[in-house]
C-alpha positions as a printed Julia matrix, in Angstrom:
751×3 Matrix{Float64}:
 132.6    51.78   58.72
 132.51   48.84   55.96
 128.76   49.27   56.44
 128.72   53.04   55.93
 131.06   52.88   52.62
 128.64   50.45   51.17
 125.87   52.57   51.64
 127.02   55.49   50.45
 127.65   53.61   47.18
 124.49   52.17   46.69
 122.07   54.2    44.22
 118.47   55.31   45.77
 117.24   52.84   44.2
 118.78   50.3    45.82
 118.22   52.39   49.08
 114.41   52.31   49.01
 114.64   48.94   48.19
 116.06   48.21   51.42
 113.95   50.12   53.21
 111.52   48.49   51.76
 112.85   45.23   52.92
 112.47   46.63   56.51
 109.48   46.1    58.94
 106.58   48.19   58.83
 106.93   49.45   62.31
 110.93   50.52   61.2
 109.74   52.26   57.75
 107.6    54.27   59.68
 110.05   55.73   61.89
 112.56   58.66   59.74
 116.05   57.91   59.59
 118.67   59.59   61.85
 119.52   61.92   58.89
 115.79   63.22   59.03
 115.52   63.43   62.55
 118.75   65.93   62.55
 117.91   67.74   59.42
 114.28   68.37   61.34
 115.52   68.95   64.23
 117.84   71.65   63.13
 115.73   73.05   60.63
 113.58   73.86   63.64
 116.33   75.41   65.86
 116.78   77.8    62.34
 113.61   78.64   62.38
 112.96   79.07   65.58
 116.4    81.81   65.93
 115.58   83.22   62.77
 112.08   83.76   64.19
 113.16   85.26   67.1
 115.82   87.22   65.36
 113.1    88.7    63.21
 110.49   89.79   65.94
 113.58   90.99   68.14
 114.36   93.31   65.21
 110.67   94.31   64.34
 109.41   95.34   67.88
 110.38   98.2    68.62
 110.46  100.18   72.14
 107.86  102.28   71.8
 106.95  106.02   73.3
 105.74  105.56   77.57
 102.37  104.93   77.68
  99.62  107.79   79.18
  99.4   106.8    82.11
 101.27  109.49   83.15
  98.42  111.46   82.23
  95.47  108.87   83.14
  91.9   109.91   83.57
  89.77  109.45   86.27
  87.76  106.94   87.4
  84.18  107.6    87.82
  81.97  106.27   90.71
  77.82  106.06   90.37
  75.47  105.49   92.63
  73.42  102.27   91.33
  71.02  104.49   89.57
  74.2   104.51   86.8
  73.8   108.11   85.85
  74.39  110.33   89.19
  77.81  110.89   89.88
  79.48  109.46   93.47
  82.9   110.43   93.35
  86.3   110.74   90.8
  89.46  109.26   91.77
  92.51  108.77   89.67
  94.55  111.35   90.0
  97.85  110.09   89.35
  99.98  110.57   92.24
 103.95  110.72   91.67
 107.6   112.68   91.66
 110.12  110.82   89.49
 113.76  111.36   91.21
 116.8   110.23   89.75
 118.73  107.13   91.13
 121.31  109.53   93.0
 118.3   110.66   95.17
 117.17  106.88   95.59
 118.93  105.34   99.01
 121.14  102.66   97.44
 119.22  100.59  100.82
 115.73  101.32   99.19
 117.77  100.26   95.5
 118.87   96.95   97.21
 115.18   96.44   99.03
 113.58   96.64   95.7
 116.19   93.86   94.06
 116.01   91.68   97.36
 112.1    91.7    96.9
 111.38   91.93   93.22
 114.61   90.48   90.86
 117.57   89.18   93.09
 118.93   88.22   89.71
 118.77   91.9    88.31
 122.62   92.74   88.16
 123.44   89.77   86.57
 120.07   89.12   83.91
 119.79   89.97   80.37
 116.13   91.78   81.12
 114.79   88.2    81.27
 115.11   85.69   83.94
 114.63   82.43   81.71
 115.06   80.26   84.81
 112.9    82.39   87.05
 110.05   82.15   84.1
 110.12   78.45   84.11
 110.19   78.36   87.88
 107.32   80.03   88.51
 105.35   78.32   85.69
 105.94   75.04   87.83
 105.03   76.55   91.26
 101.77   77.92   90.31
 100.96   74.72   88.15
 102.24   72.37   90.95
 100.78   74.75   94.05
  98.57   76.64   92.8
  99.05   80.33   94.09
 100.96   82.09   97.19
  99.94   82.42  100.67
  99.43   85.56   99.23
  96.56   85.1    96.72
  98.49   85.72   93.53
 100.25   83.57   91.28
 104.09   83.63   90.98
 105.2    85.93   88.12
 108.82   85.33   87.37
 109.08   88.63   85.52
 112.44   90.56   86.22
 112.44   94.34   87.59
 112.98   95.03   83.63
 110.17   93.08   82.33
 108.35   94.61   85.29
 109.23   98.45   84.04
 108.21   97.54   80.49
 105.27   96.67   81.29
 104.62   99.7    83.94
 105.88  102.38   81.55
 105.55  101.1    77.42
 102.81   98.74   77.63
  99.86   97.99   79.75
  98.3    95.5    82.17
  96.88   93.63   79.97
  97.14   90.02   81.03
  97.75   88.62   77.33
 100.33   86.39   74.76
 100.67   89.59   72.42
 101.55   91.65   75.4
 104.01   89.42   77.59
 105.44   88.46   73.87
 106.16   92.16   73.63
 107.4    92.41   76.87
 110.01   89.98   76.31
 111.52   91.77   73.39
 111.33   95.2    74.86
 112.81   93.98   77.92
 115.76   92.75   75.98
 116.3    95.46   74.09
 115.92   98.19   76.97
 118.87   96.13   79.06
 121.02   96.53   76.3
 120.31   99.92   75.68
 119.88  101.6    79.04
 121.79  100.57   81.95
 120.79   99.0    85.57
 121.0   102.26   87.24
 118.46  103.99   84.55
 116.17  100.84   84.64
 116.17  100.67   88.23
 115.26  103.88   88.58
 111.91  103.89   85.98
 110.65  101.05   87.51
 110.51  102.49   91.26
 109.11  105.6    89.98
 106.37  103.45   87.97
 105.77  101.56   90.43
 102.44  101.55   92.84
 102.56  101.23   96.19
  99.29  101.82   97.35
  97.45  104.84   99.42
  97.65  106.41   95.63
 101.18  106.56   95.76
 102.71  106.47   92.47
 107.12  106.03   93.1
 109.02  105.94   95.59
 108.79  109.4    96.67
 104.91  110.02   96.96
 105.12  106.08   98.77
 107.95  107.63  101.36
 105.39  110.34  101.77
 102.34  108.41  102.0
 103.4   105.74  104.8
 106.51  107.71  106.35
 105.98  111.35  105.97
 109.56  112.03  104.37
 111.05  112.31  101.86
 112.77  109.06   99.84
 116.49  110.34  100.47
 115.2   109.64  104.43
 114.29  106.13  103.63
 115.8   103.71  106.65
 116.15  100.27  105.46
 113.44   99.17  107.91
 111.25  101.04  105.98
 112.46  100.79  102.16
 112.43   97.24  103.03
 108.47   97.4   103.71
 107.81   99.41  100.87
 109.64   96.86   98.72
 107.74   94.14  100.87
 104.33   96.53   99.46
 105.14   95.87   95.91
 103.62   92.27   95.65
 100.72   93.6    97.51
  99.94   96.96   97.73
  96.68   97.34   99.33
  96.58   93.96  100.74
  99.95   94.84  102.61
  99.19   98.4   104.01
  99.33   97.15  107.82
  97.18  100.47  109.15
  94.22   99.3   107.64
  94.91   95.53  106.86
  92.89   92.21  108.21
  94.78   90.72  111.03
  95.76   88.17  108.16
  97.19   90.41  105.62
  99.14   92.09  108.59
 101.22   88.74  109.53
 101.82   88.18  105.69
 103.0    91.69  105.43
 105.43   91.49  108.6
 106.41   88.29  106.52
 107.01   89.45  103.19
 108.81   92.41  105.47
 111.3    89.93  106.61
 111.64   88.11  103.64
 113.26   91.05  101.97
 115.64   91.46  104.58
 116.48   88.3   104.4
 117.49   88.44  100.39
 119.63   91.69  101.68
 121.56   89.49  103.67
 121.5    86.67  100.89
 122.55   89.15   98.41
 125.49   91.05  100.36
 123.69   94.32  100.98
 122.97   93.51  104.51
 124.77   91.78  106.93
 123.46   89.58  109.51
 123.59   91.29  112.78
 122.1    94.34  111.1
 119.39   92.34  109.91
 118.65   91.1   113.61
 118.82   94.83  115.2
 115.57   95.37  112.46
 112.36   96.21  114.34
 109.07   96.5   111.82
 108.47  100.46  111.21
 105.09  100.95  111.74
 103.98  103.46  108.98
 101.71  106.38  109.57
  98.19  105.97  109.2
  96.57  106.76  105.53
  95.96  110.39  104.4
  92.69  111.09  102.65
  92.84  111.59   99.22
  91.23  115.02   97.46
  87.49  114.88   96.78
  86.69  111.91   98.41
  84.98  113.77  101.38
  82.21  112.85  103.76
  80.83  109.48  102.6
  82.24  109.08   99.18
  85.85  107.62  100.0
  83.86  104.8   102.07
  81.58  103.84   99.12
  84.67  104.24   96.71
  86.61  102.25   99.37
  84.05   99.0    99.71
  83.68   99.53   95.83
  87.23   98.92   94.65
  87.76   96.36   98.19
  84.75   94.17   96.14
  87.0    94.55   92.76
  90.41   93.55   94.42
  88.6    90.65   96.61
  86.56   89.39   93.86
  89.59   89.15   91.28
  88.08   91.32   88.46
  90.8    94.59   89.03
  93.97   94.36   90.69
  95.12   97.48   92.45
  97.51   98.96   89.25
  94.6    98.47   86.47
  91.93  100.34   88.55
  94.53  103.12   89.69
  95.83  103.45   85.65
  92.07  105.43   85.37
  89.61  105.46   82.96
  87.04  103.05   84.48
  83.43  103.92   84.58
  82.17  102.23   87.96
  78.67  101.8    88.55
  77.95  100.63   92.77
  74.93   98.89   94.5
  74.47  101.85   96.7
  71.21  103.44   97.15
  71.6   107.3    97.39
  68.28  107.27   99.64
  69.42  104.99  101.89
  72.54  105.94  102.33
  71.37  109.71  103.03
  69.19  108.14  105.91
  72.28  105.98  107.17
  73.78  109.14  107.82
  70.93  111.1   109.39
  70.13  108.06  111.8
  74.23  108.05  112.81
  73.72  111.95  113.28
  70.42  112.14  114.85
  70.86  109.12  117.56
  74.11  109.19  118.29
  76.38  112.49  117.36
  74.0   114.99  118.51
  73.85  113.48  121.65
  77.71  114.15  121.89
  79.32  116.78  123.69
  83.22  116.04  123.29
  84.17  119.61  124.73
  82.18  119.02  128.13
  82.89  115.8   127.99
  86.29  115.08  126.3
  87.2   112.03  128.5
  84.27  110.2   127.13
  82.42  111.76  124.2
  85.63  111.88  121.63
  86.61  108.88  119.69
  83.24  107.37  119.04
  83.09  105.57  116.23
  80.15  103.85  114.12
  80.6   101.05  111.58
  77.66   99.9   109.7
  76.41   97.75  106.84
  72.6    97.41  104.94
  72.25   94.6   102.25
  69.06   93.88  100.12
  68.92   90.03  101.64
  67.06   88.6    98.25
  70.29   89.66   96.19
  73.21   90.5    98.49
  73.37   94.0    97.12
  75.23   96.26   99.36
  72.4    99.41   99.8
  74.17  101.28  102.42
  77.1   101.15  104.66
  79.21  103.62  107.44
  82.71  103.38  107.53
  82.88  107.02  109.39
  81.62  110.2   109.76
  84.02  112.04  106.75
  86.85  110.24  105.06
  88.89  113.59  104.85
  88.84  113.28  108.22
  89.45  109.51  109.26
  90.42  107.55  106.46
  89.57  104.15  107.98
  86.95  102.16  106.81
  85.4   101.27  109.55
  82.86   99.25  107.67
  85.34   96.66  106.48
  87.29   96.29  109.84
  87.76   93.56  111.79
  88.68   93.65  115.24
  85.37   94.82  117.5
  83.89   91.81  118.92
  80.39   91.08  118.09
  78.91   90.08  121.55
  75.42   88.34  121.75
  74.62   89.09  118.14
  76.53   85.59  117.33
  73.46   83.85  119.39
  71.81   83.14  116.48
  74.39   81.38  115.74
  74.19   78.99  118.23
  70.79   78.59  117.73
  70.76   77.85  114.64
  73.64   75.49  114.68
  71.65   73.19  117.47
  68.43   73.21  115.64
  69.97   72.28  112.26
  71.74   69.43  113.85
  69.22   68.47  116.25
  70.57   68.14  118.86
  69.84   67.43  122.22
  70.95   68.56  125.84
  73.48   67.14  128.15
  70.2    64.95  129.45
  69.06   63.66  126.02
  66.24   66.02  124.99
  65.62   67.09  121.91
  66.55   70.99  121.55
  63.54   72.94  120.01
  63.39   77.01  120.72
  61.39   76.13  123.8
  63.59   73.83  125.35
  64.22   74.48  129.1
  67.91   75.34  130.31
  68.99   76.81  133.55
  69.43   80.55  133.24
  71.63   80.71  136.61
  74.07   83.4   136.6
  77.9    81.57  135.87
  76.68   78.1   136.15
  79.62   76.33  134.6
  78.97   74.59  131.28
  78.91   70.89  131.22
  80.72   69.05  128.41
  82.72   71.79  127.23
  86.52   72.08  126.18
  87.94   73.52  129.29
  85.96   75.11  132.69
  83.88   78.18  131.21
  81.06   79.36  133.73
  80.56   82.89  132.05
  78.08   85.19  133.96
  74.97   87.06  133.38
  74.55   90.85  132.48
  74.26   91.9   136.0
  74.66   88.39  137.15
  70.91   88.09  136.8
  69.68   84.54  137.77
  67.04   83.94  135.5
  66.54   79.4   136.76
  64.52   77.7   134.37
  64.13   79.39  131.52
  63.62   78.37  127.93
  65.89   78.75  124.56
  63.44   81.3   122.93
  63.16   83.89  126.06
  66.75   83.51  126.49
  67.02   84.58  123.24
  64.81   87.61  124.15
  66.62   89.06  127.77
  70.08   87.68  125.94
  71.13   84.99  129.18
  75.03   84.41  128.2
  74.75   80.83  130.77
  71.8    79.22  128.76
  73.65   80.23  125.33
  77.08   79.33  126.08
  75.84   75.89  127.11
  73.84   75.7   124.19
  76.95   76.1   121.68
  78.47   73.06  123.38
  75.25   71.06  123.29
  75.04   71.83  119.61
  78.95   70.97  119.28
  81.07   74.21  118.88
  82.89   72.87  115.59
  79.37   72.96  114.06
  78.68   75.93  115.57
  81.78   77.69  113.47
  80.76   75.94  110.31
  77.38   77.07  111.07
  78.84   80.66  111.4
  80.97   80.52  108.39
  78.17   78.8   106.15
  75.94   81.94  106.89
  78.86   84.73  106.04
  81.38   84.95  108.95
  85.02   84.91  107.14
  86.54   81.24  108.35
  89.62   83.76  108.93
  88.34   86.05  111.81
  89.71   86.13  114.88
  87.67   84.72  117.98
  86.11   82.11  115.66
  87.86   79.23  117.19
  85.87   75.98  118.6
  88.31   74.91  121.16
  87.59   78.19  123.15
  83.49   77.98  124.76
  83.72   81.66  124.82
  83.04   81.86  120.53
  79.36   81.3   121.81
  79.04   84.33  123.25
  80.68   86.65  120.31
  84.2    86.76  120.67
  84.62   86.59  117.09
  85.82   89.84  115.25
  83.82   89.78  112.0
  83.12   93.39  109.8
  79.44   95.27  110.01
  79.3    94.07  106.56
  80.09   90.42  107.71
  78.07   90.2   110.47
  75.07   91.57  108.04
  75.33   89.16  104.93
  74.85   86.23  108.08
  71.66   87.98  109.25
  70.42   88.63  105.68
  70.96   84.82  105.0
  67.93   84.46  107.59
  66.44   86.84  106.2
  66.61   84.91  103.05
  65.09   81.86  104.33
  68.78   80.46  105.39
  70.06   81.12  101.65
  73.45   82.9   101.54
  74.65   85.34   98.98
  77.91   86.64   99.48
  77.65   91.13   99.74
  78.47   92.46   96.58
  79.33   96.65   95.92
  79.69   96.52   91.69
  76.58   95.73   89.68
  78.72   97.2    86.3
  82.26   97.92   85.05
  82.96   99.91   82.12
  86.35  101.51   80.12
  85.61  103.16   76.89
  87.74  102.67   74.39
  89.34   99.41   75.69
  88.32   95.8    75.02
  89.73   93.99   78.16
  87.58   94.84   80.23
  86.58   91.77   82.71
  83.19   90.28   83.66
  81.94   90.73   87.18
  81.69   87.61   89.02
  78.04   86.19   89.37
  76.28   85.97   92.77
  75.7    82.58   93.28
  73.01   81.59   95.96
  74.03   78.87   99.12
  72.23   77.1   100.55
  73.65   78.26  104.46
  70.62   76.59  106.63
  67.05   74.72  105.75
  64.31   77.17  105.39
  62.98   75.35  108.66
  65.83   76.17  110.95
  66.32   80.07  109.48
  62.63   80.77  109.89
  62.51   79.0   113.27
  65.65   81.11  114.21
  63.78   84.44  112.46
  60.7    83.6   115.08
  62.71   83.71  118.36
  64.54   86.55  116.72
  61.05   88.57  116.62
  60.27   88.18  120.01
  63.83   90.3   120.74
  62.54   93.14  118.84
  59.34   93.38  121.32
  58.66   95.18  124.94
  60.07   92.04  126.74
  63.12   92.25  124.79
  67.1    93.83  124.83
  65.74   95.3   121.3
  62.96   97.03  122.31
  63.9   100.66  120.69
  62.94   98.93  117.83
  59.63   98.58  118.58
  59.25  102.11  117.24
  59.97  100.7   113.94
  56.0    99.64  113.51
  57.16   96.95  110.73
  57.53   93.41  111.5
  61.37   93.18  112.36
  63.92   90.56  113.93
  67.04   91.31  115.38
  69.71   90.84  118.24
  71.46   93.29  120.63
  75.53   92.57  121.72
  77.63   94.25  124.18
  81.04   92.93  125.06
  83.33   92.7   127.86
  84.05   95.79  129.73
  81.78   97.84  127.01
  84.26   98.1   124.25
  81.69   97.17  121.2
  77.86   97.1   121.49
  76.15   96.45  118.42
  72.54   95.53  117.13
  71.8    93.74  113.9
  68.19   93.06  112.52
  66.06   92.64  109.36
  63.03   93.09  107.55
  61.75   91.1   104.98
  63.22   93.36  102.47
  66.47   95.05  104.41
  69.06   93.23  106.72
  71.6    96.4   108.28
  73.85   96.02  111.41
  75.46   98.95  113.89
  78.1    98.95  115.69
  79.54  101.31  117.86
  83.3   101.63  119.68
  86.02  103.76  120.39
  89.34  103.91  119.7
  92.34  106.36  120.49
  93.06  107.89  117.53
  97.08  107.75  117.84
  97.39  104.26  119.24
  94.4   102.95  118.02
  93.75  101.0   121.31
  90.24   99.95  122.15
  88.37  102.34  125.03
  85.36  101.82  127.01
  82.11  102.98  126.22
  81.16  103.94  129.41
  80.28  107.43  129.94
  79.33  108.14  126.3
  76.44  110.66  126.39
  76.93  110.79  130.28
  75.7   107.69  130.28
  77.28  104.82  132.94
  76.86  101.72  130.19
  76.16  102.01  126.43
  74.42   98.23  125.33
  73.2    96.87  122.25
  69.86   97.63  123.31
  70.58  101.51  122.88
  72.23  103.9   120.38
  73.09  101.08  118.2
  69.53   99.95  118.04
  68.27  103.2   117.44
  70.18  104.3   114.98
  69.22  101.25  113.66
  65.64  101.63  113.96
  65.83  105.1   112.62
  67.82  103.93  109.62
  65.04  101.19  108.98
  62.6   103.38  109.16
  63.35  106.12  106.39
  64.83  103.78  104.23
  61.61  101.99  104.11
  59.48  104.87  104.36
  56.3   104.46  101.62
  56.79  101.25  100.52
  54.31   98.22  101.55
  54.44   96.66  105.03
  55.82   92.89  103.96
  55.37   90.27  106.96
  57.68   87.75  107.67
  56.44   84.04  105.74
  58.0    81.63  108.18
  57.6    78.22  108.0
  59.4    77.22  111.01
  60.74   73.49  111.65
  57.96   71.5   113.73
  58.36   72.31  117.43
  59.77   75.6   116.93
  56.88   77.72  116.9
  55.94   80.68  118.19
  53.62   79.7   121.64
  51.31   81.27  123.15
  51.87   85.07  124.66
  53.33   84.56  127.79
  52.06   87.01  130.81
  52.97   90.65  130.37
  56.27   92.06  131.75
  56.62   94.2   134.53
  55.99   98.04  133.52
  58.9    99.63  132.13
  60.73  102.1   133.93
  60.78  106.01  132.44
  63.95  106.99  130.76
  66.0   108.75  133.09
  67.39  111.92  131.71
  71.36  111.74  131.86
  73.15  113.86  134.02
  74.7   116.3   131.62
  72.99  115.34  128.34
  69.22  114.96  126.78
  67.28  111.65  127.81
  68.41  108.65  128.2
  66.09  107.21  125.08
  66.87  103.94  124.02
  66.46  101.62  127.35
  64.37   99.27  126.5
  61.23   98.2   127.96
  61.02   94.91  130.29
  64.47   95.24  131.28
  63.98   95.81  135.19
  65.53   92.24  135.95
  62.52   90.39  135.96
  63.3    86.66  135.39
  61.5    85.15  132.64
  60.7    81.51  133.54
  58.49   79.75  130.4
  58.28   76.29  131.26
  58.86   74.21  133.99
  61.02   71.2   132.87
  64.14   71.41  135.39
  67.31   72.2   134.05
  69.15   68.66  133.55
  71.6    67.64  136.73
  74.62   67.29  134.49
  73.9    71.09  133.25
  74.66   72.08  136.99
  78.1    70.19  136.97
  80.43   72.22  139.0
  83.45   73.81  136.39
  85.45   76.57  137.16
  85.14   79.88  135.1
  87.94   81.03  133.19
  88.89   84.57  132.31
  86.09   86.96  131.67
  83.65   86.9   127.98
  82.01   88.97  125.95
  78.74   89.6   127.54
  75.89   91.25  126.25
  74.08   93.9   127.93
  70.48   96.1   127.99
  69.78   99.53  128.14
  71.68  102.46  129.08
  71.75  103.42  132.71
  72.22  107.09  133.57
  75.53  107.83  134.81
  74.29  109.57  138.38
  72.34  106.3   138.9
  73.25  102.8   139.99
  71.82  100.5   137.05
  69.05   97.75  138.14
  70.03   94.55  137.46
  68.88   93.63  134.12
  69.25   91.06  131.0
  72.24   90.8   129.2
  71.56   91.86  125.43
């Protein structure tokens, strides 16, 4: 204290003298009397500065969104219109007419500390700045916001979207103000009628309308609890047209609002228990979005969500000037081959047990720049809503093949006796010969069970044997196999896609048409990948944010050698000895592969040109339960394959699409070993079309499918390929032509 009196009653000059007497590193550092005076100098400023900006922004008038335009779609000419969406769909209602359970859903899920914040959450702010710089972002896909229901209804009804410091700084001070001068109830209320929930569903009551078909007073808290759970997600979430993925996260998000109504009081716990998930209703179509439009518009705005340029609230505010890949041309002919091949062969009211419920999902990319030409997600969105081009749960069948192929030639590998595999590499083609060196017992049969004995990789290929190709995955190591698969454009995500199951050889994997395209347009490409894009340009005038597309960077999915060696034995399917024959009518060089799966749910057939990669598919599905039916009797046919309608319509497609430009030949430069040899003998004649019972001819069967065993070679199949395993339950199998319902199909190839 001595110490303290003295100084105090020394003069400053006898202070800096002291100082000076100090060490250097001591003078350098200020003296505690700085240090505060800084220090609080700062805290002034800093509450004076807030002070001032608290007092100078003021809440301004709502925003237009209530009255947003529309957004325009083009076809990728830029000028001719597609389609207008936009229209902003919502019915305020007051918080008396909100369900106090859909109020407490909306806290559980968005703001638990609503009730008790100041408009900010502080904590929550800082929270979520260290979760999404420590792990990065959600299951989900999106980073952790830590905005409160208020900041969340600022930002929905005064400001914008706009992902910048001027705006969040604004929405800070708003938020504020607007808790102290509106109260919880009021706030509440704006920010579930501001809110988007998806389907075009602006507020609680067009959302209870859109996924429940009542009105919000009706709201259970099942279901306010999933429309809360839709919030985070809103198009990701909708579980009627979801990935099998986004479904489970959904469920989850589901229960993880219930479970902050239990945390939070509102719920107690064996109420929570009794909960079962209410399945909504499926999507209505929205206005002027008829026939193909609401498919294009659909894959158009699906590229913008994926790809991270739009989320779901920016592109439904309006305004956006949307120019697509799609070809009008193309898709016109898309259409006319669906019609032509397939629906006019129909005859639902003679044959309503069979011809109803047939759906086609397609998907045509340019395979030098990934552009997404064409595509069929159904025959008139008004109508069904689905996108049948993005879904995906139809297996694919034999068109996965390839896959194998390429994934054993790429690697190359050799057989269970140590030879070297090339495309004419000798297996045994015997009908469930169990596969040696597998996970498991797997002996899957042939379409028919057709013994074809020795046969080799590239005929196999051609009459589609599921025995030589299911021991060929294993030979070529099914974990390379999947990366193989995903490397070329299958989603690692799909269902089916799973190495310790044999069966993924044969096409139990669930990819979309527009999947299952991008990998056949990668060998197309020369094994160079470029991920399908829908969006070559995205414009708002008047506004400055708007993003950058994402480029379209090439990968490098398989050497030039392996794709073009696959692209060879790939030919030889789209010829009279093979499950694609219909194509033959194409009169253009073409490669391709039929599928058909297990008892004739899916058959599909994808191919390319040079210039054009486009796969079909073809199912049906009941259109309440949405289960999976058989194709069998479609057409009055007794077995719809690969080999038929899909393959025609893809032919037909193919054909008018490419109709006056140049004939371009394949330029394969296949890996050494893996070329085409010489023409083996002629097939056996093909049979006539037989006209179907009750319908026109039977066209599609394809030539050289009479059951005549191909046999190039004569290298025995290796002793350990014969090993005696069990087979398991029954795979996806690919089969040929269609067989008239009156008669008993020959035994023939599987496709």
């Amino acid at each position: 204290m001595s110490e303290d009196r003295d100084h105090s009653r020394r003069t400053p000059d006898e202070r800096r003298a002291r100082r000076r007497a100090l060490p250097r590193w001591r003078r350098i550092l200020p003296t505690w009397r700085l240090t505060v005076g800084g220090l609080l100098s700062l805290l002034l400023l800093g509450i004076a500065g807030f002070v001032t900006l608290y007092l100078l922004v003021p809440v301004p008038d709502a925003n237009a969104h209530a009255v947003a335009q529309s957004n325009v779609y083009y076809w990728n000419d830029g000028t001719t219109e597609l389609a207008r969406t936009g229209t902003v769909n919502r019915e305020p209602l007051p918080i008396g007419r909100i369900p106090a359970v859909t109020q407490h859903a909306a806290v559980s899920a968005e703001d638990r500390t609503f009730y008790r914040n100041k408009g900010v959450d502080l904590k929550g702010m800082v929270r979520a700045a260290w979760l999404n710089l420590t792990h990065g972002s959600t299951a989900g896909g999106s980073l952790q916001g830590g905005s409160t229901i208020t900041q969340q209804y600022v930002k929905n009804y005064y400001l914008t979207q706009d992902q910048t410091l001027s705006r969040k700084a604004k929405e800070l001070f708003i938020s504020l103000k607007v808790d102290q001068q509106r109260s919880k109830d009021d706030i509440l209320a704006g920010y579930l009628n501001t809110s988007y929930f998806g389907r075009n569903a602006y507020g609680i009551q067009t959302a209870a309308r859109a996924y429940y078909g009542v009105d919000a007073e009706r709201l259970t808290t099942a279901q306010s609890a999933y429309l809360a759970a839709l919030l985070q997600a809103p198009s990701a979430y909708d579980v009627r047209t979801a990935t099998p993925a986004n479904r489970e996260k959904a469920i989850s998000r589901w229960g993880y609002v219930l479970d902050g109504m239990v945390q939070l009081g509102f719920l107690d716990q064996p109420a929570r228990a009794a909960l079962t998930f209410p399945e909504p209703i499926d999507p209505q179509p929205a206005q002027g979005l008829r026939g193909q439009a609401g498919y294009l518009v659909d894959l158009a705005d699906d590229y913008l969500a994926k790809s991270g340029t739009l989320d779901a609230a920016s592109l439904k505010a309006g305004g956006w000037k949307i120019t697509t890949t799609f070809d009008r041309s193309h898709q016109d002919a898309l259409v006319r081959a669906v019609r032509q091949e397939l629906t006019d062969r129909l005859d639902p009211a003679g044959r309503p047990a069979t011809d109803t419920d047939v759906r086609v999902c397609a998907a045509s990319l340019d395979p030098a720049t990934g552009r997404l030409v064409a595509a069929y997600g159904g025959a008139d969105y008004a109508v069904q809503p689905y996108n049948d081009a993005l879904r995906q749960d139809n297996q694919i069948g034999s068109t996965f093949k390839p896959v194998d192929l390429a994934a054993a030639l790429e690697g190359a590998r050799t057989t269970q006796d140590g030879r070297r595999i090339t495309t004419q590499t000798v297996y045994d083609g015997t009908s469930g010969r169990p596969v040696a060196g597998g996970p498991g017992e797997y002996a899957p049969p042939n379409e028919d069970d057709t013994d074809y004995g020795s046969i080799s990789l590239r005929h196999a290929m051609a009459r589609s044997v599921n025995s030589v190709y299911a021991q060929l995955g294993v030979d070529a190591g099914l974990p390379a196999v999947r990366d193989t698969a995903v490397r070329l454009g299958l989603p690692a995500t799909v269902r089916g896609l799973d190495p310790a199951n044999p069966s993924m050889t044969l096409g139990t994997a669930t990819p979309s048409a527009i999947d299952l395209t991008a990998v056949y347009a990668a060998l197309a490409n020369h094994g160079q990948a470029i991920a399908p894009w829908a969006v070559q340009r995205l414009e708002r005038p008047g506004y400055n944010g708007v993003p950058p597309l994402p480029g379209h960077p090439v990968r490098t999915a398989l050497s030039r050698g392996t794709a073009d060696a696959v692209t060879d034995v790939l030919r030889d399917v789209v010829s009279t000895r093979g499950t694609g024959a219909a194509a033959v009518e194409l009169g253009r060089p073409a490669a391709g592969k039929t599928g058909t799966t297990d008892s004739n749910l899916s058959a599909w057939f994808a191919g390319y040109t040079p210039e054009l990669a486009t796969a079909v598919g073809m199912f049906r599905e009941h259109p309440k339960t949405h289960a999976k039916e058989s194709l069998a009797g479609t057409a009055g046919l007794s077995r719809i394959n690969g080999g038929a309608f899909p393959t025609r319509i893809w032919t037909a497609y193919t054909a008018e699409a490419l109709r006056g430009s140049r004939v371009r030949r394949f330029e394969l430069e296949p890996t050494r070993g893996n070329s085409q040899p010489p023409e083996p003998p002629s097939p056996s004649p093909a049979p006539t079309p037989t006209a179907s019972p009750s319908g026109p001819p039977a066209a599609g069967s394809p030539a050289g499918t009479t059951g005549t065993t191909g046999t190039a070679g004569t290298a025995p199949a290796s002793p350990s390929a014969r090993a005696t395993v069990a087979s398991p339950a029954p795979t996806p199998s690919a089969a040929p032509a269609l067989a008239p319902a009156a008669t008993a199909p020959t035994p023939s190839p599987s496709p």
